[in-house]
N, C-alpha and C positions, 0 to 999 in steps of 0.2 A: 751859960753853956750847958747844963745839965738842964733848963728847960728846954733848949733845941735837940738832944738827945731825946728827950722825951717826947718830943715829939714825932720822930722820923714812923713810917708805917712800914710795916713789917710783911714781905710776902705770903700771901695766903698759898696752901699747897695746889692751889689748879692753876696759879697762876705759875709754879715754876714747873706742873708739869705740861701746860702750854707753851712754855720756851724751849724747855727740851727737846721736845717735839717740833718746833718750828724749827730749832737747831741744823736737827737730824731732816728737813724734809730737803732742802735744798741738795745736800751729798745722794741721799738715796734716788731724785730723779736724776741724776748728775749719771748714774750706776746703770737705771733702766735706759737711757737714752743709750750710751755705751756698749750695752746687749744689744736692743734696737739695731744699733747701727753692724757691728760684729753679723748678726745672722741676717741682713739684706745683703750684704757684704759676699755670705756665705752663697747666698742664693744667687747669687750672678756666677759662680764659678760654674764650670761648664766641663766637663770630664774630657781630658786628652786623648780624641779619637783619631789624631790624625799620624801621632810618631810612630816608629818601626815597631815601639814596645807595647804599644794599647793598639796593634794591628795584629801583632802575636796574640798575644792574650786573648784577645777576641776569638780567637783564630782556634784557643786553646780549648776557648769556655765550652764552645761550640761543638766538640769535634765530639762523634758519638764513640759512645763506648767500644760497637763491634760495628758490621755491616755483613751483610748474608749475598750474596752474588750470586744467581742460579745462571748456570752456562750448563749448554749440551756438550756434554762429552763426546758427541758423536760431530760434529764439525768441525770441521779443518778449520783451523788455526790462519786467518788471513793478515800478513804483517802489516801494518801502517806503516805509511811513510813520513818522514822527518815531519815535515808541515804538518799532516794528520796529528802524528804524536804534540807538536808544537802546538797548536789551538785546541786540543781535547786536555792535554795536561801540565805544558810548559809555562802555559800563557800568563794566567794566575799567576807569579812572581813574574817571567822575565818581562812580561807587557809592564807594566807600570813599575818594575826595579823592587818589589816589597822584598823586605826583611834583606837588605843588600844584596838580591840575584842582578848580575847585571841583565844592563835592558835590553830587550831584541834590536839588532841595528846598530845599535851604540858601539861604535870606534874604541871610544876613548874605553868605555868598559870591559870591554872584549882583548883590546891589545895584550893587556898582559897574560890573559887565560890562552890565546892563540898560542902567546910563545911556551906554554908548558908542553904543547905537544897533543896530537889526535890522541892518542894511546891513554894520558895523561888525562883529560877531559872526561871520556869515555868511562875512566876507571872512579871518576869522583859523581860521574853521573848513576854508576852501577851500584855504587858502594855509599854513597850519599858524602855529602863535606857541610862542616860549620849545621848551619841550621836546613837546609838543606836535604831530606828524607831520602833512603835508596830509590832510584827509579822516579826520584821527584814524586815520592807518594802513589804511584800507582803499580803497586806489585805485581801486574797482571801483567807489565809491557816486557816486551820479550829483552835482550838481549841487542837482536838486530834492528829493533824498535827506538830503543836508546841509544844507539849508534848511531840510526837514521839521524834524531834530532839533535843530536850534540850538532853531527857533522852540517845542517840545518841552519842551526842558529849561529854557530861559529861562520860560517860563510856568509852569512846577512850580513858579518861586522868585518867581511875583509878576508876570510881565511879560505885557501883553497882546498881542504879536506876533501877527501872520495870516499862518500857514502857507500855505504854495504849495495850491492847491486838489487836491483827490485826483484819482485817476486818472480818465479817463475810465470810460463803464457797461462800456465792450465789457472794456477791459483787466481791470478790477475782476474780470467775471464769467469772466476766463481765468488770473486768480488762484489760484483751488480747483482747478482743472484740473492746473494748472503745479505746484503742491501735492502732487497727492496724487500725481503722475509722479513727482515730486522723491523723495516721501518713500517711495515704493514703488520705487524706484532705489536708494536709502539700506536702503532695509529690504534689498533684494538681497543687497549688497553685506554689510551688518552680519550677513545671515543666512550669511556665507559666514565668518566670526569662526572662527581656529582654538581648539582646544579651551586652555584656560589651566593651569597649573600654579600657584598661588599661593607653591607653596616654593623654586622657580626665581625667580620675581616678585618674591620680598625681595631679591636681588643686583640684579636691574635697577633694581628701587628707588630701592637703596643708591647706585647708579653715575649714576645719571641724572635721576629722579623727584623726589629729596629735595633737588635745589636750588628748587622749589618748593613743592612739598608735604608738606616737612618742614615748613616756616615759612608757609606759607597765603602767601606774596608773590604779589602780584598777583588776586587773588582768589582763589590755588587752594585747594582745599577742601584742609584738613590730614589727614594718615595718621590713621586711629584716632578723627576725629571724627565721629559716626553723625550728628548732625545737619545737619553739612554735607555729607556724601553722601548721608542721606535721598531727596534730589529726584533726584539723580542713579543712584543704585539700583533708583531704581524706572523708570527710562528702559532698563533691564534691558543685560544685557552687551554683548550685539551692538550697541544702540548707544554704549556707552561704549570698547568696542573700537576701535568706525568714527571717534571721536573723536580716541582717541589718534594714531589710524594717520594721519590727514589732516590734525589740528590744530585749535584754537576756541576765539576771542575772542583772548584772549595768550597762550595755547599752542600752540606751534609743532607742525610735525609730527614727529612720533615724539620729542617732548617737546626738538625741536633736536637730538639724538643721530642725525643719518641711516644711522648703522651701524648699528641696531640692525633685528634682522630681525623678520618680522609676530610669528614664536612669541616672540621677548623683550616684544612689544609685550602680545600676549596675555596673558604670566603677570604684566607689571608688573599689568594693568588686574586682572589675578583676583587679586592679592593687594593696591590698594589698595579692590578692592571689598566683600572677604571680612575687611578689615579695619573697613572701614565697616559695618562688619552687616549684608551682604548676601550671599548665595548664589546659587553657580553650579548 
């Protein structure tokens, strides 16, 4: 017995720090596989652009600090009417229901705001409710402008409301006038659009653009959908330039990016327009 003792071999130390090691290799890929799988995992998640809440937010990140509005003081004041006010500032929530405004049209949404009452509407449109801003965000709309539209949109879904009466003959017939000054001031301006690079335009896009028009949030027309720039395409560059540059409906100006200069402004608009299947 004490020669078979004597004979047993005895570990050398590389050999037990080769086990040790062999030990620990199996658990440690066991660990990296594990991570591996965790951040591929991570990398398919896709940020929630479509709920009421990452449509605020978006909504929020975007919105610029001030805005500067130069109006003549010396021009009469021409009212919109309900529609007008409805597609210049209403539309933006009650067209697509965002942030719970009920939708234009919609019965079933509208019923129970009908029975509060014209008076009642009017006062929550003046004074704003829930998420909802006074004047639905545009401080500038008169009074009888807001009234217009409540009584507008309430009557789309069933109600029989009577709008504020329209303008006077004189105001109405300096309407077209005020019009075509407007729109021949705009065309100036749009005519003055510097030239666009559409392969610059994909980085300003990328950096600015695509918190809404990646995701259509808020009604923006999405990158690459020809039918939803169809109308807009055809309002040709210069005006969709003058757009960007100054802002419209819930797009702020220079898309809330105020750093961005008129040439980033230009190639964003030539490359979501040239993506829309339109040409410059």
């Amino acid at each position: 017995m004490a020669d078979s003792h004597a004979k047993m071999t005895q570990a050398t130390p590389q050999e037990i720090i080769i086990s040790v090691l062999a030990g620990l290799f199996a658990p440690l890929v066991a660990i990296i596989l594990i991570i591996m799988l965790i951040i591929s995992i991570q990398d398919k998640h896709k940020p929630d652009t479509s709920s009421e809440a990452a449509q605020k937010a978006t909504l929020e990140r975007i919105k610029p600090v001030a805005t500067l509005d130069a109006l003549d003081a010396n021009a009469p004041k021409v009212e919109k009417s309900g529609q007008q006010v409805f597609e210049a500032v209403c539309t933006t929530c009650h067209t697509p229901g965002a942030l719970g405004a009920p939708k234009f049209g919609n019965k079933s949404d509208w019923g129970p705001r009908i029975g509060q009452g014209y008076e009642t509407l009017v006062k929550h449109a003046l004074e704003g409710i829930r998420q909802m801003p006074p004047r639905g965000g545009a401080s500038d709309l008169s009074d009888v402008e807001v009234e217009r539209a409540v009584a507008y949109m309430a009557d789309a879904a069933g109600a029989k409301f009577k709008a504020p009466e329209a303008a006077a003959p004189a105001a109405a017939a300096a309407a077209p006038a005020a019009g075509a000054a407007a729109g021949a001031e705009a065309g100036a301006s749009a005519g003055a659009a510097p030239k666009a690079d559409p392969a610059k335009g994909k980085a300003v896009f990328e950096g600015t653009c695509v918190a809404c028009h990646g995701t259509g949030v808020a009604g923006a027309p999405k990158v690459g959908d020809k039918a939803a720039w169809g109308p807009r395409v055809s309002q040709g560059y210069a005006t969709l330039y003058d757009h960007a540059l100054h802002g419209i409906r819930a797009m702020p100006a220079k898309g809330g990016n105020a750093s961005l200069s008129e040439a980033d402004i230009a190639n964003a608009v030539g490359y979501l327009m040239t993506q829309g299947g339109g040409k410059l």
